[in-house]
Kinemage of the C-alpha trace (Angstrom):
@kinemage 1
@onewidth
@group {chain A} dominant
@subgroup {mainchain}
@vectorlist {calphas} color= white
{ca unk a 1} P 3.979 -21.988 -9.597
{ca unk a 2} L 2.765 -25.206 -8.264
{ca unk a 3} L 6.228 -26.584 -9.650
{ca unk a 4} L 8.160 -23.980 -7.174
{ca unk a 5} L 6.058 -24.982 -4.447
{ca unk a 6} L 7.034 -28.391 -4.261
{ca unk a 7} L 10.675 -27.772 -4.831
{ca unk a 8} L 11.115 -25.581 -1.646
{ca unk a 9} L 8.457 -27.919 0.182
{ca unk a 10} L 11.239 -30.426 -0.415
{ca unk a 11} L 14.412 -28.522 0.482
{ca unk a 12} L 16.561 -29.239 3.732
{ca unk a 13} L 16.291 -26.202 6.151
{ca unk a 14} L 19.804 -24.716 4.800
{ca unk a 15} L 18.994 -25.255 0.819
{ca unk a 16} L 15.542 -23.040 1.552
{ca unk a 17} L 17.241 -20.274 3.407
{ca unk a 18} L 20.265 -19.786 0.901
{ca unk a 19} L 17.735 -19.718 -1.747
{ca unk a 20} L 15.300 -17.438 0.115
{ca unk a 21} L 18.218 -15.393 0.446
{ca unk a 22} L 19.589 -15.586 -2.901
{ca unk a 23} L 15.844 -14.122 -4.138
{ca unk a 24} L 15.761 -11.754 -1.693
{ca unk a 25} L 19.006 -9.952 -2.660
{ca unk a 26} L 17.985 -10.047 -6.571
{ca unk a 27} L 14.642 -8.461 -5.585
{ca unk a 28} L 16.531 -5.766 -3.707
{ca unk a 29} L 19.432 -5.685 -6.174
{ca unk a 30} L 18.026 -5.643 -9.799
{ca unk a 31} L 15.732 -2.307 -8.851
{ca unk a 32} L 18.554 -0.462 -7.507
{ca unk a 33} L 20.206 -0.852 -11.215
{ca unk a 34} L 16.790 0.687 -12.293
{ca unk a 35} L 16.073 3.559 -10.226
{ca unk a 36} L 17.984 7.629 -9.690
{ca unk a 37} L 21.078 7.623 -7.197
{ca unk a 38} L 20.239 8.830 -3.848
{ca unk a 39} L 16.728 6.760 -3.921
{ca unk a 40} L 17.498 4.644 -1.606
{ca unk a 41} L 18.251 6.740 0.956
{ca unk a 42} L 16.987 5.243 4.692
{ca unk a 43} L 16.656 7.856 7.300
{ca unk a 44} L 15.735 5.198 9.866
{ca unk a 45} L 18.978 3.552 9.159
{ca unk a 46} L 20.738 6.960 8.968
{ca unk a 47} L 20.022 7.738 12.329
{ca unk a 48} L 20.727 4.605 13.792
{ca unk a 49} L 23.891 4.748 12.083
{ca unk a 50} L 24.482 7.491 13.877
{ca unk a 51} L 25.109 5.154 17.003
{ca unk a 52} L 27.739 3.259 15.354
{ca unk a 53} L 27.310 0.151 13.438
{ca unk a 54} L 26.819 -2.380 16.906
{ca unk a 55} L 23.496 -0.643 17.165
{ca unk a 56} L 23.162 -0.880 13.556
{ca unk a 57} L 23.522 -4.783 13.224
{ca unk a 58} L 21.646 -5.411 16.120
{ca unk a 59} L 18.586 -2.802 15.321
{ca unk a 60} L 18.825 -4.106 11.460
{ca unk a 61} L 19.888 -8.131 11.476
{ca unk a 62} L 18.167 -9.390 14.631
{ca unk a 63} L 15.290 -6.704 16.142
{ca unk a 64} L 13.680 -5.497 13.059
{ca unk a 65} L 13.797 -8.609 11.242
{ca unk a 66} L 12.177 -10.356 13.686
{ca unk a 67} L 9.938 -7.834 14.491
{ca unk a 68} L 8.726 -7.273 11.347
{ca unk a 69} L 8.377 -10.780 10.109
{ca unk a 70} L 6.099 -11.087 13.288
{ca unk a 71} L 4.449 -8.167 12.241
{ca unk a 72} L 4.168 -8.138 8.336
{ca unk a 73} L 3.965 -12.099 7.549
{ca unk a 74} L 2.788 -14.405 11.147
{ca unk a 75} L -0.423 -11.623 11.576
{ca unk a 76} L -1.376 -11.081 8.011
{ca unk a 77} L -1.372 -15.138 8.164
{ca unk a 78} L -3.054 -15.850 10.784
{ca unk a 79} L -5.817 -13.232 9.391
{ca unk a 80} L -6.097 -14.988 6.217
{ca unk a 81} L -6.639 -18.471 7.908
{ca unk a 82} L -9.087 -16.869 9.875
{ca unk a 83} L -11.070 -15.149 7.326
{ca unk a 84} L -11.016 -16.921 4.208
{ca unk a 85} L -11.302 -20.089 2.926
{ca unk a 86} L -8.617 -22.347 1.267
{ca unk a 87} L -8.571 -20.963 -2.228
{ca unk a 88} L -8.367 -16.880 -1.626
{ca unk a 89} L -5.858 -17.406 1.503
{ca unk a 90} L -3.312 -17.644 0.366
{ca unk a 91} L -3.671 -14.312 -2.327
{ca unk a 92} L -5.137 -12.495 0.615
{ca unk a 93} L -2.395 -13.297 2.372
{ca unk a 94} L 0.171 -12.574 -0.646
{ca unk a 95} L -1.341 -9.220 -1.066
{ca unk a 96} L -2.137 -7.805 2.246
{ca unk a 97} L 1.510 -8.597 3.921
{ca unk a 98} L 3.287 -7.234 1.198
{ca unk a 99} L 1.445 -4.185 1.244
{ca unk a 100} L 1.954 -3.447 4.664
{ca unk a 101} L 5.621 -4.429 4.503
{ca unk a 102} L 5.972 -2.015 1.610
{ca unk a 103} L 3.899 0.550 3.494
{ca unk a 104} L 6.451 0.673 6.628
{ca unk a 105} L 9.350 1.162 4.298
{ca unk a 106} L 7.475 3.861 2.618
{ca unk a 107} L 10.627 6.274 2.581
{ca unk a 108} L 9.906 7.336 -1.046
{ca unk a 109} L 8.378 5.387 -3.811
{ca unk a 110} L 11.116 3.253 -5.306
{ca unk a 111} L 11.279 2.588 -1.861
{ca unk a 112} L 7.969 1.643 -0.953
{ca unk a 113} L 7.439 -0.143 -4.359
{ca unk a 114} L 10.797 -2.495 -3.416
{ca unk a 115} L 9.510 -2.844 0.215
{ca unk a 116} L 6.142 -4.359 -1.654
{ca unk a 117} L 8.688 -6.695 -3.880
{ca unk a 118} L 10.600 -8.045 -0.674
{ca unk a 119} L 7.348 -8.467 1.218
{ca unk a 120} L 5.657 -10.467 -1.103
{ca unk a 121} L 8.691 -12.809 -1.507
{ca unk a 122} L 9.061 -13.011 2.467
{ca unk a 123} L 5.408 -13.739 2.192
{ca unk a 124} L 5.456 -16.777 -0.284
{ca unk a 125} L 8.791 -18.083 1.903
{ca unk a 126} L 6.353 -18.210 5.220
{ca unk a 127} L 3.722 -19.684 3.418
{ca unk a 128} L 5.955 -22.674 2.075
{ca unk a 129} L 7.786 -22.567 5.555
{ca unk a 130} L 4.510 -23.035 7.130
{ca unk a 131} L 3.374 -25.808 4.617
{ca unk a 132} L 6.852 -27.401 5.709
{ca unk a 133} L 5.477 -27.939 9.381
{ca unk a 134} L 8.967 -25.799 10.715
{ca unk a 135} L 9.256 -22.765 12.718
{ca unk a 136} L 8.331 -20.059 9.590
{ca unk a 137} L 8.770 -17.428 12.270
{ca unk a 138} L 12.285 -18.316 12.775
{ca unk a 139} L 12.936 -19.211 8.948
{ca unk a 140} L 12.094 -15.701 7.577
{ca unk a 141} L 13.570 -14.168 10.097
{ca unk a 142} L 16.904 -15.474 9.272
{ca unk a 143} L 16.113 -14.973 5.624
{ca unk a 144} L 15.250 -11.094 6.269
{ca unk a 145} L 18.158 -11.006 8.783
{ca unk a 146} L 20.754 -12.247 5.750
{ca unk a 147} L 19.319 -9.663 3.478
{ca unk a 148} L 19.908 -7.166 6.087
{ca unk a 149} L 23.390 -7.813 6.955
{ca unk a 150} L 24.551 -7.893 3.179
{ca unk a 151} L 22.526 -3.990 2.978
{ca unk a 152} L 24.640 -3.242 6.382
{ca unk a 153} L 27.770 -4.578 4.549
{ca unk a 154} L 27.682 -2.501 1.916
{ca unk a 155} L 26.890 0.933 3.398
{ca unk a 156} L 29.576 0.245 5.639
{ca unk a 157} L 32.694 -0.973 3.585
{ca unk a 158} L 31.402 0.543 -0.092
């Protein structure tokens, strides 16, 4: 793990998104292969869809990632540096995001279970990202704005 670490510490700004991105789409990929058609059914994105897919890519690759990288990896951070000390941070931190991320995508269970996956891998990212001295906020979000679009992609042209 400590290996990992330092590899992304040490990766340009491009390198760490394309391979925060490539993760990101395996986490949300390889379950998919595992789990009943029709699980992965989104009514949130079902009715926005409903306003055509502008309101689509701009409600699901720029508001809601930001919004919920703000909300499900910046707080639970800033909570864990507040609260605990160096060695149960970052867990704390691992664990409590990535619930809550799971938690708001709580559709049904594959879904929720998933949401849990991605959140704990957008987790790790922001902790490296913030380890990295850059702007984690803005990092993730482009990282959960990538793994958004491809999604988008897909339901629209497949």
């Amino acid at each position: 793990m400590v290996n990992i670490i330092r590899y992304l510490y040490r990766l340009n700004s491009i390198s760490f998104i394309l391979i925060g991105s490539i993760i990101m789409i395996l986490a949300s990929f390889i379950p998919s292969l595992l789990i009943p058609e029709g699980s992965y059914r989104n009514p949130v994105v079902e009715s926005i869809a409903k306003n055509g897919p502008l309101t689509l890519f701009l409600f699901g690759c720029v508001f809601a990632p930001f919004v919920e990288t703000f909300l499900f990896q910046y707080l639970p951070f800033l909570l864990a540096n507040l609260l605990f000390k160096h060695k149960k941070r970052l867990f704390f931190y691992q664990i409590i995001g990535s619930l809550f991320f799971g938690y708001m995508h709580d559709y049904n269970i594959f879904y929720f279970l998933t949401g849990c996956l991605i959140g704990f891998i957008l987790c790790f990212f922001f902790y490296i990202a913030k380890q990295r001295k850059q702007s984690a906020l803005i990092l993730i979000t482009i990282i959960h704005a990538l793994n958004n679009l491809l999604a988008l992609l897909i339901t629209i042209f497949l």
